[in-house]
C-alpha positions in Angstrom: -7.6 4.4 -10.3 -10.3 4.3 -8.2 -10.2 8.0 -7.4 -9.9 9.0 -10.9 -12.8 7.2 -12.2 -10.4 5.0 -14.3 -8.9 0.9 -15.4 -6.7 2.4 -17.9 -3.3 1.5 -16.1 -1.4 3.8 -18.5 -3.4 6.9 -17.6 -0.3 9.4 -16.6 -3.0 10.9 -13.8 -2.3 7.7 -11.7 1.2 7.9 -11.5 1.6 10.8 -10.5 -0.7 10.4 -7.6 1.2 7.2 -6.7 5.0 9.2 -7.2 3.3 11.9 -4.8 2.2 9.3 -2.1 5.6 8.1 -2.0 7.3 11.1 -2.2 5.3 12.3 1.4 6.0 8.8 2.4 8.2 8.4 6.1 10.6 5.9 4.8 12.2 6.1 8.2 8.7 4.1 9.8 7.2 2.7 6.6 8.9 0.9 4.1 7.8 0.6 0.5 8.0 -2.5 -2.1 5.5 -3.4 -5.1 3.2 -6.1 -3.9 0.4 -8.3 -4.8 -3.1 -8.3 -3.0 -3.7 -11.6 -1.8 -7.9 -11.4 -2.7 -7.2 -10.3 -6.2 -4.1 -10.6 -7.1 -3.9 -6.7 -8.1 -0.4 -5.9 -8.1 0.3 -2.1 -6.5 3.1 -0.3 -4.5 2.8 -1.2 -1.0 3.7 1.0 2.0 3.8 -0.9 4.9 3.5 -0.1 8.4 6.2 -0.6 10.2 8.6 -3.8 11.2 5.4 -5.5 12.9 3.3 -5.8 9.5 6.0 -8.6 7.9 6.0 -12.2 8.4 5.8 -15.7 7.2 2.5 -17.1 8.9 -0.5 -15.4 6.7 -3.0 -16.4 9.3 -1.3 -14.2 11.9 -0.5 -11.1 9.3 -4.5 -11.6 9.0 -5.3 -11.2 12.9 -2.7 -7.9 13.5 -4.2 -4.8 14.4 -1.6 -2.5 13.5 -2.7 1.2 13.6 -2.6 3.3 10.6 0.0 6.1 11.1 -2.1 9.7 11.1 -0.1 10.9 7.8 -1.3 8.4 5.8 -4.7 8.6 7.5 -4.6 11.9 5.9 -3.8 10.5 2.7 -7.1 7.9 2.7 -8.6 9.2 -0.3 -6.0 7.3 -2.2 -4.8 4.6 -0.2 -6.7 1.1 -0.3 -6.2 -0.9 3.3 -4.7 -2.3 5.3 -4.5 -5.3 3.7 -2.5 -8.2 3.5 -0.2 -8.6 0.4 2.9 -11.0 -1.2 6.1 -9.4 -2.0 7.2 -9.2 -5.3 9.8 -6.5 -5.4 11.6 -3.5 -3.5 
């Protein structure tokens, strides 16, 4: 939304920036659910980095350092993070 210069959450633009992220996506490394930002609430698909970037204690989530892989890195322009968020759905 951001990079488009929109709010409008039904503008067709956004999606398919979002079904292209995925699509280039290693689902092999990083795993993908829909997820809700923790500051704002703002729900968004969430590619996460690995097995290491899960857990129950918020506090430690908070403290990791995990690095972003260089793909996404790539990819930044788009992406918003790392961050910590809730799961709400695979």
């Amino acid at each position: 939304m951001a990079l488009l210069g929109t709010d409008d959450f039904k503008d067709a633009r956004i999606d398919k920036i979002v079904y292209k992220v995925l699509e280039l996506t290693d689902r092999d490394t990083q795993w993908i659910c829909v997820g809700e930002r923790l500051s704002d609430q703002m729900g968004m698909s969430v590619i996460s980095f690995g097995e290491d970037a899960f857990g129950d204690d918020l506090e430690e989530l908070k403290k990791k350092d995990i690095p972003v892989p260089d793909y996404l890195r790539k990819m930044e322009f788009v992406l918003h993070g790392p961050d910590v968020f809730g799961f709400t759905s695979w």
